[in-house]
C-alpha positions as CSV (number, residue, x, y, z in Angstrom):
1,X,-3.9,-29.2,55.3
2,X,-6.7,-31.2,56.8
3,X,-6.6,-34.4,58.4
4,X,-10.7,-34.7,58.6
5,X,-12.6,-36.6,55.7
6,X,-14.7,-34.2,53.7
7,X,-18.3,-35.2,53.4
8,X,-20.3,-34.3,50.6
9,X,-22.8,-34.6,47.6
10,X,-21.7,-35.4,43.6
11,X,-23.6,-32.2,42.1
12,X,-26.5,-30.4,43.4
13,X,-28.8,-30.7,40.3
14,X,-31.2,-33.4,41.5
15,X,-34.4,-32.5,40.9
16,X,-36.4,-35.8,42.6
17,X,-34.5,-34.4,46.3
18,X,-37.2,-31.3,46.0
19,X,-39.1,-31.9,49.0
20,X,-36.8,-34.7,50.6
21,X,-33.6,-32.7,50.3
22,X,-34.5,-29.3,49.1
23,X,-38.0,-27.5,50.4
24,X,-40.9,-28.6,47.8
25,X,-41.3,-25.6,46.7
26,X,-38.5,-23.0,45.7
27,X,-38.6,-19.2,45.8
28,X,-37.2,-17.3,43.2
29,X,-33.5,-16.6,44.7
30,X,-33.4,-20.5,45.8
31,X,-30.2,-22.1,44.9
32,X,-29.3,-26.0,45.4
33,X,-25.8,-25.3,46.2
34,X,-26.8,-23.2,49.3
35,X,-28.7,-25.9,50.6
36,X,-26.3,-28.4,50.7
37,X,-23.4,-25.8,52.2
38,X,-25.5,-25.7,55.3
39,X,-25.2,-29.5,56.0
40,X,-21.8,-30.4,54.3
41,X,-18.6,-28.9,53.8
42,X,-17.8,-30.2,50.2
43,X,-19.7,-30.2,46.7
44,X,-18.8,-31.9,43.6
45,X,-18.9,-29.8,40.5
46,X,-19.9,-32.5,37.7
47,X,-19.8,-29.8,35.3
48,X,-16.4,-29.4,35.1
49,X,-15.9,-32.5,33.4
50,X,-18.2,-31.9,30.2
51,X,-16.9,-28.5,30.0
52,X,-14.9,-26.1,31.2
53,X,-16.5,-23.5,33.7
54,X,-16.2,-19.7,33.3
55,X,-14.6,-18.0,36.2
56,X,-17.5,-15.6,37.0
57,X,-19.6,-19.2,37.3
58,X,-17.3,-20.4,39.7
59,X,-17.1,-17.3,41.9
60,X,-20.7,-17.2,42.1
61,X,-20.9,-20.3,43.6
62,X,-18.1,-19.4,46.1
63,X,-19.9,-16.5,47.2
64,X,-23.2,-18.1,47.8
65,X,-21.4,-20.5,50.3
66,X,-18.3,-21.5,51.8
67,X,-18.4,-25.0,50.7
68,X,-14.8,-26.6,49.9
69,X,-15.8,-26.9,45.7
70,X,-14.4,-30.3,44.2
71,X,-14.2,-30.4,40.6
72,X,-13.8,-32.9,38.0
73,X,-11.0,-33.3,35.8
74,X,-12.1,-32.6,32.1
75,X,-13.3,-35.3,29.9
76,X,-10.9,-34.6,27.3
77,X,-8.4,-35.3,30.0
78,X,-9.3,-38.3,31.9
79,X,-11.9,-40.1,28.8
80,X,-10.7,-39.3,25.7
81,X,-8.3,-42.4,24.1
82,X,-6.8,-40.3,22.1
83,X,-5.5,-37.9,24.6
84,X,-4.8,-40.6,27.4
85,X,-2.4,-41.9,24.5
86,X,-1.1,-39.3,23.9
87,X,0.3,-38.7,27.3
88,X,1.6,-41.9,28.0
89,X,5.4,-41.8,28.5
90,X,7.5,-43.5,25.8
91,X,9.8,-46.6,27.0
């Protein structure tokens, strides 16, 4: 286990960084995520927490970089009133 803070963005779409962030101008194969995996060593995945992500989604990312991914705990989970109630511990 690391002892080092991990440094890193909340997501990777952010389309007003084009140009101050990401090159202006993309080529086809361009990907946000490998961008930021040459200057930090941990992303946020936002995603996860609207939805749950498909596993082949997941490995793509891990193969286009070796960026520690950080994801979010689902909505449902951590949001929802209903659920958060429901998990509470009776007395």
């Amino acid at each position: 286990m690391s002892t080092s803070p991990s440094i890193g963005t909340a997501g990777w779409s952010y389309p007003h960084w084009n140009g101050i962030v990401y090159p202006k101008s993309h080529t086809g194969g361009f990907h946000p995520l490998e961008t930021l995996a040459k200057n930090f060593n941990v992303v946020e995945i936002n995603s996860s927490f609207y939805q749950l992500l498909k596993p082949e989604l997941v490995k793509l990312w891990m193969k286009k970089t070796e960026v520690n991914p950080a994801s979010n705990s689902r909505r449902k989970c951590t949001s929802d009133s209903r659920t958060a109630a429901s998990l509470k511990t009776p007395r």
